[in-house]
C-alpha positions in Angstrom: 58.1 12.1 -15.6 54.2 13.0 -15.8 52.2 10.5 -18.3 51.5 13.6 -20.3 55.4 14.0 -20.7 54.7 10.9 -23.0 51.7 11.2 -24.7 52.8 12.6 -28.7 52.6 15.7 -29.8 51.0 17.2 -32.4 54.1 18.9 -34.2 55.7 15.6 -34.5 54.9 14.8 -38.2 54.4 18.5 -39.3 55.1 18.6 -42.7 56.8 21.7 -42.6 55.5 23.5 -45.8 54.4 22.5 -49.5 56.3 19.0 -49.9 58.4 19.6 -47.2 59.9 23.0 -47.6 58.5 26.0 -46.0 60.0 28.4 -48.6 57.2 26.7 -51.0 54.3 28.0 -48.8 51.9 25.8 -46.6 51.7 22.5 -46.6 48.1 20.8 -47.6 47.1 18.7 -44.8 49.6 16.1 -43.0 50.5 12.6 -43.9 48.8 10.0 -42.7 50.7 6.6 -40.3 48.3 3.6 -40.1 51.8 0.9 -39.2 49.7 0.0 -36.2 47.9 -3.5 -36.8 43.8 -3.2 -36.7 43.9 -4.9 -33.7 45.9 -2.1 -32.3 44.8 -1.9 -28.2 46.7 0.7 -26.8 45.5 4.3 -25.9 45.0 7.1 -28.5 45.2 10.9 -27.9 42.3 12.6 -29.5 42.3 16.5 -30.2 40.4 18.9 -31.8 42.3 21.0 -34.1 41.8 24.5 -34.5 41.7 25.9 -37.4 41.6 30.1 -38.0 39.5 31.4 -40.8 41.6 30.6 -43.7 41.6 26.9 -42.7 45.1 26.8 -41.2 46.2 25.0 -38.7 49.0 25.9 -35.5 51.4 25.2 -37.4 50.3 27.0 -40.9 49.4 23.8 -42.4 46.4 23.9 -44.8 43.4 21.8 -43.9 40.4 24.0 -45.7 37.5 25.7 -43.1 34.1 24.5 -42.5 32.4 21.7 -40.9 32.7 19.1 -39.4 35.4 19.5 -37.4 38.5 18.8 -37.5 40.6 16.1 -35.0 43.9 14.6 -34.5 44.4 11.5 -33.0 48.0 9.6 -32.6 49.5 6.5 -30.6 52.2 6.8 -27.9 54.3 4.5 -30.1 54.1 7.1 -33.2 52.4 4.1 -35.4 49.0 5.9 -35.3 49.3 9.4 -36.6 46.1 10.3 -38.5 43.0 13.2 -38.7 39.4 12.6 -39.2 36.8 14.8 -39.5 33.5 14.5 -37.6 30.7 16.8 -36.2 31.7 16.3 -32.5 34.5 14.5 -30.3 32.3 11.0 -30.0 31.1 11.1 -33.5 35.7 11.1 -34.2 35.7 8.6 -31.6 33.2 6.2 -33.3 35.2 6.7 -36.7 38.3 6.0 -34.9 36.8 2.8 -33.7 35.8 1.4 -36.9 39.6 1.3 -37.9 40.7 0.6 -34.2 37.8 -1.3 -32.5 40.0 -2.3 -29.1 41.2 1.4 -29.1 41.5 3.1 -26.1 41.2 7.0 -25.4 43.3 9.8 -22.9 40.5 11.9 -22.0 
């Protein structure tokens, strides 16, 4: 098993449609998992999302379009699950670290 076998994935806590059922149309934005203490330590994977011109994202979950950027990040455990937006990937990371200062980043 490669270490990117375990890093999470970023259809884990799809919400699956308007409060959870896709027949209702897209769901706004995902929820968000701060169970991780502050002085959480561990390593966070941090992506940009993409987002197509109606502001949807991979999985047809509705995020609005428009700067700044969108970005996921999320903990191995599944206790940090969370987006932040912010004009550039070190500008995310900063924000990240304000809530997480002993984070740690994949690259």
């Amino acid at each position: 098993m490669s270490a990117t076998d375990t890093l999470p994935n970023y259809k884990t806590h799809d919400p699956l449609g308007w409060c959870g059922d896709p027949k209702r149309g897209a769901a706004l934005g995902r929820p968000t998992i701060h169970d991780a203490p502050d002085t959480f330590c561990g390593r966070l994977v941090l992506r940009k999302v993409r987002l197509d011109s109606g502001g949807y994202d991979e999985n047809g979950t509705y995020f609005g379009w428009g700067p700044p950027a969108l970005y996921w990040y999320a903990s191995e455990s599944g206790d940090i699950d969370a987006m932040v937006r912010a004009d550039s990937r070190e500008k995310a990371r900063e924000k990240i670290l304000e809530k997480y200062p002993s984070a740690r980043f994949y690259r």
